[in-house]
Each structure stands twice: as structure tokens, then as C-alpha cells.
C-alpha positions as CSV (number, residue, x, y, z in Angstrom):
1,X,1.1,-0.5,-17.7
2,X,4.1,-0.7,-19.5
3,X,2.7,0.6,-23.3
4,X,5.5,3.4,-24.4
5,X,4.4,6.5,-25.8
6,X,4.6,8.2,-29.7
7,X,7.9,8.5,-30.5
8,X,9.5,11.3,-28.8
9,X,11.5,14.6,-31.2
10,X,14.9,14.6,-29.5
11,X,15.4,17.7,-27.6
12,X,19.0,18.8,-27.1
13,X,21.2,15.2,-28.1
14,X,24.3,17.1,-26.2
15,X,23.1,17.2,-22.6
16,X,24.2,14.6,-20.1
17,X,21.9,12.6,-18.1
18,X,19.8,10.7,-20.2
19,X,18.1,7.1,-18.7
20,X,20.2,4.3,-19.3
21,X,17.8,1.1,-20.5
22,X,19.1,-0.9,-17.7
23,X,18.2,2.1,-15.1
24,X,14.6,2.5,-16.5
25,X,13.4,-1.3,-16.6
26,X,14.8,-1.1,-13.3
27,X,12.9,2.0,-11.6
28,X,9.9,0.5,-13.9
29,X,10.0,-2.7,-11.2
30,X,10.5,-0.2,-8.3
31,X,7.3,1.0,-9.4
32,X,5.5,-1.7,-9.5
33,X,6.7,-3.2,-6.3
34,X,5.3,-0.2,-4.4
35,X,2.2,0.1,-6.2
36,X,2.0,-3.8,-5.2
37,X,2.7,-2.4,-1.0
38,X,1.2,0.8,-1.2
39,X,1.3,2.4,2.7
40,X,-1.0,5.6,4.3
41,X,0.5,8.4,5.3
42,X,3.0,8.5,8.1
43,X,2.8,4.7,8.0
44,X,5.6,4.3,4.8
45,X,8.0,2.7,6.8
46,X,8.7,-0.2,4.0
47,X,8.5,2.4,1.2
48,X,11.2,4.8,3.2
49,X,13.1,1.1,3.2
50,X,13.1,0.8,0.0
51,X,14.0,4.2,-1.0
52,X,16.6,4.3,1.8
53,X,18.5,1.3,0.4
54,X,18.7,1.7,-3.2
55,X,19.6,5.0,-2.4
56,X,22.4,4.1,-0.3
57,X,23.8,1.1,-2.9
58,X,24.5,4.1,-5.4
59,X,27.4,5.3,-2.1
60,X,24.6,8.1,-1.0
61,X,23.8,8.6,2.4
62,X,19.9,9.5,2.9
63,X,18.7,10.8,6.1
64,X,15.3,9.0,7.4
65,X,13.2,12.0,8.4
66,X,12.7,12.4,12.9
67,X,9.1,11.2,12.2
68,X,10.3,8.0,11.1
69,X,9.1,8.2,7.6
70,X,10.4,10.2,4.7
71,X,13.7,11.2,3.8
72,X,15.8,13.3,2.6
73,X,19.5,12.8,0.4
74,X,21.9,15.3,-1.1
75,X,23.6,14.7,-4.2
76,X,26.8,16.7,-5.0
77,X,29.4,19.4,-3.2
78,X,28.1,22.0,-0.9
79,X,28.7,25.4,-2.5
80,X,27.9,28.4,-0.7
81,X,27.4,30.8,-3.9
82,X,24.7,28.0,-5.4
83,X,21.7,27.2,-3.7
84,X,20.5,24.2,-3.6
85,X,18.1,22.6,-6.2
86,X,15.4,20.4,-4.4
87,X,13.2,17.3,-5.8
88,X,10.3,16.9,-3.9
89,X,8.3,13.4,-4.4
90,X,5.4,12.3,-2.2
91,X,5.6,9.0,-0.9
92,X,1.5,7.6,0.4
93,X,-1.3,5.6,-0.9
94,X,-4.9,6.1,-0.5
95,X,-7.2,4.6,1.7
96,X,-9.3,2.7,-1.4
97,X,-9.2,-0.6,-2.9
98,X,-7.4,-1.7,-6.1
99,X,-10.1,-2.5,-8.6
100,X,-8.2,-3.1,-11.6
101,X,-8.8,-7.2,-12.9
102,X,-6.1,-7.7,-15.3
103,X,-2.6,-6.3,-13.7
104,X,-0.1,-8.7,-12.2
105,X,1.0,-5.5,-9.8
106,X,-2.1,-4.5,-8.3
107,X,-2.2,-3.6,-4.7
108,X,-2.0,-6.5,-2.3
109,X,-2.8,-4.5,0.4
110,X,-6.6,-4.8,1.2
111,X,-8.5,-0.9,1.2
112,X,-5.0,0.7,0.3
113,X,-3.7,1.2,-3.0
114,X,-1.5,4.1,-5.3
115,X,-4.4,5.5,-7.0
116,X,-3.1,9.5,-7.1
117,X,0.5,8.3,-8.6
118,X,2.5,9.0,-5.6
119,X,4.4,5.5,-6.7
120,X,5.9,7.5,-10.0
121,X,6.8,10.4,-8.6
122,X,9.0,8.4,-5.9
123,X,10.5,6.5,-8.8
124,X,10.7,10.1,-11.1
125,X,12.8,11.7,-7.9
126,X,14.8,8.2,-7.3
127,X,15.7,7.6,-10.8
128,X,16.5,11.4,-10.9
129,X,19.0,10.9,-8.0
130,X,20.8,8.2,-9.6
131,X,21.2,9.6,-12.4
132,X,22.5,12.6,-11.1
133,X,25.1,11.0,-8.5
134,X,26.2,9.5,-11.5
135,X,27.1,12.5,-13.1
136,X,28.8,14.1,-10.1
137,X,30.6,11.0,-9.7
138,X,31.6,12.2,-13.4
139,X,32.0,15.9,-12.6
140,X,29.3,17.0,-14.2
141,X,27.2,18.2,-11.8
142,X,27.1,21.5,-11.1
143,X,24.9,22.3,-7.8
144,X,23.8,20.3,-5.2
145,X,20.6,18.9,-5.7
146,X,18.8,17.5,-2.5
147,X,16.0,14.5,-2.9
148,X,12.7,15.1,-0.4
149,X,10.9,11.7,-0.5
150,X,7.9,13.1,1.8
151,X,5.2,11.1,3.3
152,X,1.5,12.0,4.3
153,X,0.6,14.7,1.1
154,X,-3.2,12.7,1.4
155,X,-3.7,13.9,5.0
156,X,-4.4,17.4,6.0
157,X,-2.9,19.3,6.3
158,X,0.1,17.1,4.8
159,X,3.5,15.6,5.5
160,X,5.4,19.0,4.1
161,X,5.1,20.9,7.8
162,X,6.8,18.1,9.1
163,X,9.6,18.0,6.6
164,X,9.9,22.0,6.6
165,X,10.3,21.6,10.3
166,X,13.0,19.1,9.6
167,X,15.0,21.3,8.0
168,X,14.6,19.9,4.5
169,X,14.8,23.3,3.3
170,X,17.8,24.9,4.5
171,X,20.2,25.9,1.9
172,X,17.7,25.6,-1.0
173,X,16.9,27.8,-3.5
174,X,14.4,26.5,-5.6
175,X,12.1,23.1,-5.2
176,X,10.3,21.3,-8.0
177,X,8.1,18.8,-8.6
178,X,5.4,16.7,-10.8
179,X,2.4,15.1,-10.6
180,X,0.5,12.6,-12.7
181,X,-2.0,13.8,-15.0
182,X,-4.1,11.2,-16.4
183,X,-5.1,14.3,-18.7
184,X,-1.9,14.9,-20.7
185,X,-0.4,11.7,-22.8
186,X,3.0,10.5,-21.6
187,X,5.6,12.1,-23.1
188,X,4.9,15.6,-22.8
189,X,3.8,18.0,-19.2
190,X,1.8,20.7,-18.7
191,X,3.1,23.6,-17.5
192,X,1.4,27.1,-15.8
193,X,2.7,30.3,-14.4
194,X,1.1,31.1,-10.9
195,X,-1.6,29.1,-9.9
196,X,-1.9,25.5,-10.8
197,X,-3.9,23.7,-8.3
198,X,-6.2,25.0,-5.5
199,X,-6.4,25.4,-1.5
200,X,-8.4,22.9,0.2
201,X,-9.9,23.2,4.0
202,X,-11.9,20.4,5.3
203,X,-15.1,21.7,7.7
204,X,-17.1,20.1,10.4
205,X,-20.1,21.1,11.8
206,X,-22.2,20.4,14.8
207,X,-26.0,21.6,15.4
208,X,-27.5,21.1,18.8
209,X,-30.9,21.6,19.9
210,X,-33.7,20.1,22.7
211,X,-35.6,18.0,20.1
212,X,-39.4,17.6,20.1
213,X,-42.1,16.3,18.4
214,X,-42.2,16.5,15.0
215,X,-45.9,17.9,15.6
216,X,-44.8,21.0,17.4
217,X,-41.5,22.4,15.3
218,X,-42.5,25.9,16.9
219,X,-42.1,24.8,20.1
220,X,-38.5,23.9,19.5
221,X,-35.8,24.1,17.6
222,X,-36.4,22.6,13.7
223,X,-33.0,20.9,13.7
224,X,-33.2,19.0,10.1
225,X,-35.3,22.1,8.7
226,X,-31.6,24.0,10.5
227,X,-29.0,22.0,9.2
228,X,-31.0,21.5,5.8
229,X,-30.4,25.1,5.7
230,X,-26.8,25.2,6.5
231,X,-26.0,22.7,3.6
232,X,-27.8,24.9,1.1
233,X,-27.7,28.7,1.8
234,X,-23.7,28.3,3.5
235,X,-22.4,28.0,-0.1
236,X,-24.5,30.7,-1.7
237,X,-23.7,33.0,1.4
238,X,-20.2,32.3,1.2
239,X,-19.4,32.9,-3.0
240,X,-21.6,36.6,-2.2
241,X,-18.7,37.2,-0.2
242,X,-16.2,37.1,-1.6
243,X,-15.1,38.0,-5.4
244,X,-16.7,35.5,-7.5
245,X,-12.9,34.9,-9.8
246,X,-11.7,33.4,-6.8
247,X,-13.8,30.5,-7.0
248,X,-14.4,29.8,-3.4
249,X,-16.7,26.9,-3.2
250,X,-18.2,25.2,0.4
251,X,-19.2,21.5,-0.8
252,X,-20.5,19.3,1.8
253,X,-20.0,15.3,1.5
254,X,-21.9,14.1,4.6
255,X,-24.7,15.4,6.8
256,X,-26.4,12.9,9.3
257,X,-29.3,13.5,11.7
258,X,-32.3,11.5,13.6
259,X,-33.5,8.0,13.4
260,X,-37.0,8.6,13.7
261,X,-39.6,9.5,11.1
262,X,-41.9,11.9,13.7
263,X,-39.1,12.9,16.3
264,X,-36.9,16.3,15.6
265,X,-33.4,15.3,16.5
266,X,-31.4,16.8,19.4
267,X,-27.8,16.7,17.2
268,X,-27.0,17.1,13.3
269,X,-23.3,16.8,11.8
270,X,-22.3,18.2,8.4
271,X,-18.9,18.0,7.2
272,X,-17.6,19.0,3.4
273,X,-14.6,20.8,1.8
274,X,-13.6,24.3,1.0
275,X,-11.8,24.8,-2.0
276,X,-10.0,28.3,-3.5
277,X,-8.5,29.4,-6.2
278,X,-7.0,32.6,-5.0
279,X,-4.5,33.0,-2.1
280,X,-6.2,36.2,-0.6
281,X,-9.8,34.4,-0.5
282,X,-8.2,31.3,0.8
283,X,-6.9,32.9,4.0
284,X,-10.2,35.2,4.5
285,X,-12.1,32.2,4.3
286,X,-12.5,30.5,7.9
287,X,-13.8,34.3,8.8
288,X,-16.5,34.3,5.9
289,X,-17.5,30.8,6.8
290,X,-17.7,30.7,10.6
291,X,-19.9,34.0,9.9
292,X,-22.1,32.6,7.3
293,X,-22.6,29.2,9.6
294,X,-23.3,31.6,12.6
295,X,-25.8,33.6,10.7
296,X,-28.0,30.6,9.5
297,X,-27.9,28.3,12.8
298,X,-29.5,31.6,14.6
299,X,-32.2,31.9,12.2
300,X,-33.2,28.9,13.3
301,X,-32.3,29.0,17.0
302,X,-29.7,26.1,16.5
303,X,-26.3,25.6,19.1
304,X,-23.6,25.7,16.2
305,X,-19.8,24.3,16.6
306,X,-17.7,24.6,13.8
307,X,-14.1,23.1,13.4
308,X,-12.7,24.5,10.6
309,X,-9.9,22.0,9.4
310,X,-6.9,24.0,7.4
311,X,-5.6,22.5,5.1
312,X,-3.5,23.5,1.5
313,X,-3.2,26.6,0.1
314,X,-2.8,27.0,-3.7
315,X,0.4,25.8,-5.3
316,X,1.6,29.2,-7.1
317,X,4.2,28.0,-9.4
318,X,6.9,30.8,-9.7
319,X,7.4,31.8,-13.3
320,X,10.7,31.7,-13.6
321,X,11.2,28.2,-11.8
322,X,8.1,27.1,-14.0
323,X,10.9,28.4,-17.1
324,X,13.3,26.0,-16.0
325,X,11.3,23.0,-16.4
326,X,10.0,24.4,-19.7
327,X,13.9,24.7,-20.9
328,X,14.7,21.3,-19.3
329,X,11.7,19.5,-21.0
330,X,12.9,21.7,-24.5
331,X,15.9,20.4,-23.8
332,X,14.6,16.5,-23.8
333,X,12.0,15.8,-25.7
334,X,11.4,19.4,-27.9
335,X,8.8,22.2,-27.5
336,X,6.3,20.1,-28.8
337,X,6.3,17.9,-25.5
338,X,5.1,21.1,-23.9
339,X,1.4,22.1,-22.8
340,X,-0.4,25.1,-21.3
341,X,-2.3,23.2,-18.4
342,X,-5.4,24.4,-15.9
343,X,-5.7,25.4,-13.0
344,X,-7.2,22.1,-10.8
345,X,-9.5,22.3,-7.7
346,X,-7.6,19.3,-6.4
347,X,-5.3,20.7,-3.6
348,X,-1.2,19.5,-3.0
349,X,0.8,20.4,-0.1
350,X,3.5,21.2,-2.2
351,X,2.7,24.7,-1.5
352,X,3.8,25.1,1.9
353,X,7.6,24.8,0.5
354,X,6.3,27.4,-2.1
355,X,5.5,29.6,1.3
356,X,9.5,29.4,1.8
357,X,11.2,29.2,-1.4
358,X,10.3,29.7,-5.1
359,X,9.6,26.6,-6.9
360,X,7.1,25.1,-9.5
361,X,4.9,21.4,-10.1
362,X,4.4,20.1,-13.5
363,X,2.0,17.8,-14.5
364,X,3.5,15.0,-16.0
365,X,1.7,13.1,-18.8
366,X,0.5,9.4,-18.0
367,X,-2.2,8.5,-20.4
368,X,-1.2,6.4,-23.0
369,X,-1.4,8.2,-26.8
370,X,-4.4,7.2,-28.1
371,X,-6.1,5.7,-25.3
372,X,-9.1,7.4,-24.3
373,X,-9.8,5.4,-21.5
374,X,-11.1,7.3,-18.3
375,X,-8.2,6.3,-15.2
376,X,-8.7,9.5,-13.1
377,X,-6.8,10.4,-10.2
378,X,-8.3,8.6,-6.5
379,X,-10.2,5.9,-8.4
380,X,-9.1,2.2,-8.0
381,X,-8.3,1.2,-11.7
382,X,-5.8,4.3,-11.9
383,X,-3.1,3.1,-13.7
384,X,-0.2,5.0,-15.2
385,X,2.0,4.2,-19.1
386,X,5.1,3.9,-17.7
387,X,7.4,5.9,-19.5
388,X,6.2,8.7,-18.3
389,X,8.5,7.4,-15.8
390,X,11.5,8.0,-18.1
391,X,10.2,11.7,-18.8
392,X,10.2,12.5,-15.3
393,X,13.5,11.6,-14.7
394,X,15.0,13.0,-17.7
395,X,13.5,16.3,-17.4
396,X,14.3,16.7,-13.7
397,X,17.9,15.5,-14.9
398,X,17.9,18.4,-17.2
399,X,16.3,21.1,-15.0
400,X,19.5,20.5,-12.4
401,X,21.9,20.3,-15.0
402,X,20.6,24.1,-16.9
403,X,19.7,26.1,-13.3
404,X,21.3,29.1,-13.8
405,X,23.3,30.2,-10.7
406,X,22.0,32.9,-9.0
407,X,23.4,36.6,-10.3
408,X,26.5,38.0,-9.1
């Protein structure tokens, strides 16, 4: 979708690192040509391709992640009294269909397609890089800033333990990042001190019992009357738990049991999310949840196994990283470009690199102005205005060209 935004209030006209016309129609096709191959996690080896060569025609030399997928690329001069400044982009599709009729770059990849954005924010971080080993081929840059292309955010508990491992870290300072917002118009990002998108477990559930006729439920165990039970009173149990601001919420998505109308089952499965605003609740709540499953499945005289899947905890965007991309985006596009955003229960690995180093994600505008059209994340007609593209880059630009150095 290629419809630009309002026109955008210059920021500060003075600072270097603006997108060139040619560069933009160029990372626009990028785009498109992934959102055309879009690839599941740990499976991006044509994406990392991609990435890897453009990367290395601008005389950079990435480093494919030990996984096989992913990488990573500095920009700049080591310099011991500057950290480094990290770009983190997320690099997988989604296990879904492309359902949108009239676009000559849908997916051509049956059941897969770019329907959370990952697609931009690989270009946002690419264009970012080139711009910036431009600038330090001009001596104008004045850190080292290191590109994380990182695959597998969409499967738990994400590709960032991997790259951590890897070593993607060492030497930074600070990490940011963005992610679409079909939300906020292009042109402008929303922005939040602390936290800005949730935890998210997954759970499974197992109840066992010797089955019987559906005549005699007391003379066995009731398993659908059991796991009936589980499914409703679990989430009740679970928010008297804990303090109801941190919004800790058990939602199941599948529960499955018998094939008979007058036979009680031997076996039931439930399986669902738990989601969490608050740090604190979010790492009590296997404990609460185990207990509450426990509690219920006994009532009933039910066999209970529970796998309970970590996955996220909440990105907790550090206020004064979350600064600098308020002072970068100032420095772009004006403080009008500039929104107070939510917190989301949708859940991003980025915060495991926020359980290292300070950092902050933005959400960056891609509906276009005016269009009240409803493209939501994880659907198969999501679909993004493309200059939200040329924000991204421009901001991230800026943010590595105004990080202060750390105090003397």
C-alpha cells in the first residue's frame, strides 16, 4: 500500500540522515518482495539472504546468526567510552493465509504470510543501516550502532534467547525498536514510559479419569462436568489472587473431550493463554495457576497435568531511552508526530533484551490518514501505508545520531 501520509511539519531541517528518494522506493520494493516470501520462524533462510546481501553491497560485513537464521551487523568504530546503540527488527511471518484480493504483493506462499508487520520493521532497521554507514563513511557518525535482524519473535518463547546467547548484546548500551500499529496514522508513533505491551504464557492441560456411563457420573469421575469447571472457575480463581491492576487474565482457546453422547470420557485437553500486565504477577503466575488447576481437578477427583509454557514478559520501555526516540521523532517530523500510546495485551519478545540492557519499542504509525478501514495485526488483509517505512528509518537515524554519551 503505497498511499503517503498528511504532509509531515519538518522537525529539525539541520540533522543528517534523512531518506534519499532513491533509498526509499528502493526499501519500499524490499518490502514488498518479502511480504511476497514471507517465512516462519527459524525457517528465514531466504529473508537472512536478502538482508545479508544488500547489507554486504553497502561494504558491511553481517554476521549470519549460529542458528542459521538472523543476523547481526555493526556500523561504525568501536569506542570503548560509547556503548553501543542497537536496532532490533524481527524477521518471521505467521502461519495464516493472505486474504487480501486486490495487491500485486500478496504472499505467494500458501498458509504463510507478514500479517504482524515484521516485513517493515526489517526494512525500518535495513534502511536505518544504510543510512547510517553512509554517514560514517562521511564521519558523521558518532557511536557504533549494531543491526539485530532476529527471527522467530511468533514462537514462544521467541528468537531473542537465541540471539542474547549469541552475544548480540555485548558492548550495547541501549536497544530500540518499533512495531506496526495499525492504530496510529503513518507519520507519527506512539510512545509510553514503562510498560507497553504485556507478558504472555501459553498453558496446556490434561484431565484423566476411568470413564463410565453417562448414567452413573457418581460412580466415577465426571470428566466434562471437571474440565467444564477448569475453563470457567481457573480464571476467576486466578484474578482473586492476585492484585486485580495487574490484569492477569487465563483465556482458554481449545478444550476437547469424548465422542460419545452417553459415555463420560477417560481424557480431556484444554489449552489457552496467560497474559499480564505487571512484571511481579507475571513471574508469580505459574504458582497461582498450577494451584488454582490443582484445586479444581480434586474437587472433582480428576488426574491433572499441567504444562505451563513461558513465554514473554512485559516490554518495560525505559524512560529515558523511551526520551530518545521522542527527541529523535521531534527532531524529524515535530512534536505533533508524537502520541501517548496504551499499554497492549499482545506480548513481544523484545523484552528479554530489556532483561539485560535499557532500551524502549515505539509503535510506529501504519494506517493511512483518513482511512478508517479495520487491518489489525495477525489478520490476512493486514496491510501497511508505506511511508511509515520512511518514518522508521528517519527516526532511528536520528535517535543514533542525538544518544547522548554516557556521563563522565
Amino acid at each position: 500500500m503505497s498511499r503517503e501520509s498528511e504532509v509531515d511539519l519538518p522537525g529539525e531541517p539541520l540533522l543528517p540522515g534523512a531518506l534519499p528518494e532513491a533509498l526509499r522506493a528502493e526499501l519500499v520494493a524490499f518490502r514488498r518482495d518479502l511480504h511476497m516470501h514471507p517465512e516462519l520462524g527459524n525457517q528465514e533462510f531466504r529473508t537472512t539472504a536478502a538482508i545479508k546481501a544488500r547489507l554486504e553491497q553497502a561494504g558491511l560485513k553481517p554476521q549470519v546468526l549460529p542458528i542459521g537464521t538472523g543476523l547481526i551487523c555493526d556500523i561504525g568504530d568501536a569506542d570503548d567510552t560509547r556503548p553501543v546503540l542497537a536496532l532490533r527488527a524481527d524477521i518471521d511471518a505467521l502461519p495464516i493465509p493472505d486474504t487480501k484480493s486486490d495487491c500485486a504483493y500478496r504472499s505467494t506462499v500458501p498458509d504463510r504470510a507478514h500479517a504482524c508487520g515484521h516485513d517493515v520493521h526489517t526494512t525500518v532497521v535495513l534502511g536505518a543501516g544504510l543510512v547510517l554507514a553512509e554517514l560514517h563513511d562521511r564521519g558523521l557518525l558518532p557511536r557504533r550502532v549494531r543491526l539485530i535482524f532476529q527471527p522467530a519473535e511468533e514462537v514462544l518463547p521467541g528468537g531473542a534467547p537465541d540471539v542474547i546467547e549469541a552475544g548480540a548484546l555485548e558492548g550495547v548500551g541501549r536497544i530500540i525498536g518499533v512495531h506496526c500499529d495499525p492504530k496510529v496514522d503513518a507519520g507519527r508513533i506512539g510512545l509510553r514510559h514503562g510498560p507497553i505491551t504485556s507478558a504472555c504464557d501459553r498453558l496446556e492441560v490434561a484431565l484423566d479419569g476411568p470413564g463410565g456411563h453417562t448414567a452413573r457420573p457418581h460412580l466415577t469421575t465426571d470428566l466434562v462436568t471437571a474440565a467444564a469447571r477448569v475453563v470457567t472457575d481457573v480464571p476467576a480463581l486466578v484474578a482473586r489472587r492476585v492484585d486485580a491492576r495487574s490484569g492477569l487474565a487465563v483465556t482458554w482457546g481449545r478444550i476437547e473431550s469424548g465422542h460419545a453422547c452417553n459415555v463420560i470420557p477417560q481424557h480431556a485437553e484444554m489449552s489457552g493463554t496467560i497474559r499480564c500486565l505487571d512484571l511481579e504477577a507475571w513471574r508469580a503466575a505459574p504458582d497461582l495457576v498450577h494451584a488454582a488447576i490443582d484445586e479444581i481437578a480434586n474437587l472433582y477427583r480428576a488426574k491433572s497435568e499441567i504444562n505451563y509454557i513461558r513465554g514473554v514478559p512485559p516490554v518495560v520501555n525505559d524512560p529515558a531511552v523511551t526520551e530518545l526516540l521522542r527527541d529523535a521523532m521531534t527532531a524529524r517530523r515535530g512534536p505533533h508526530s508524537i502520541e501517548d500510546t496504551e499499554q497492549s495485551l499482545g506480548g513481544e519478545d523484545f523484552s528479554w533484551y530489556l532483561e539485560h540492557v535499557p532500551g524502549a519499542l515505539a509503535r510506529l504509525g501504519v494506517r493511512p490518514p483518513g482511512d478508517r478501514t479495520t487491518r489489525d495485526l495477525h489478520r490476512g488483509d493486514f496491510d501497511v501505508d508505506e511511508h511509515a517505512i520512511t518514518v522508521g528509518v528517519e527516526m532511528f537515524t536520528a535517535a543514533a545520531l542525538l544518544d547522548p554519551p554516557p556521563p563522565s
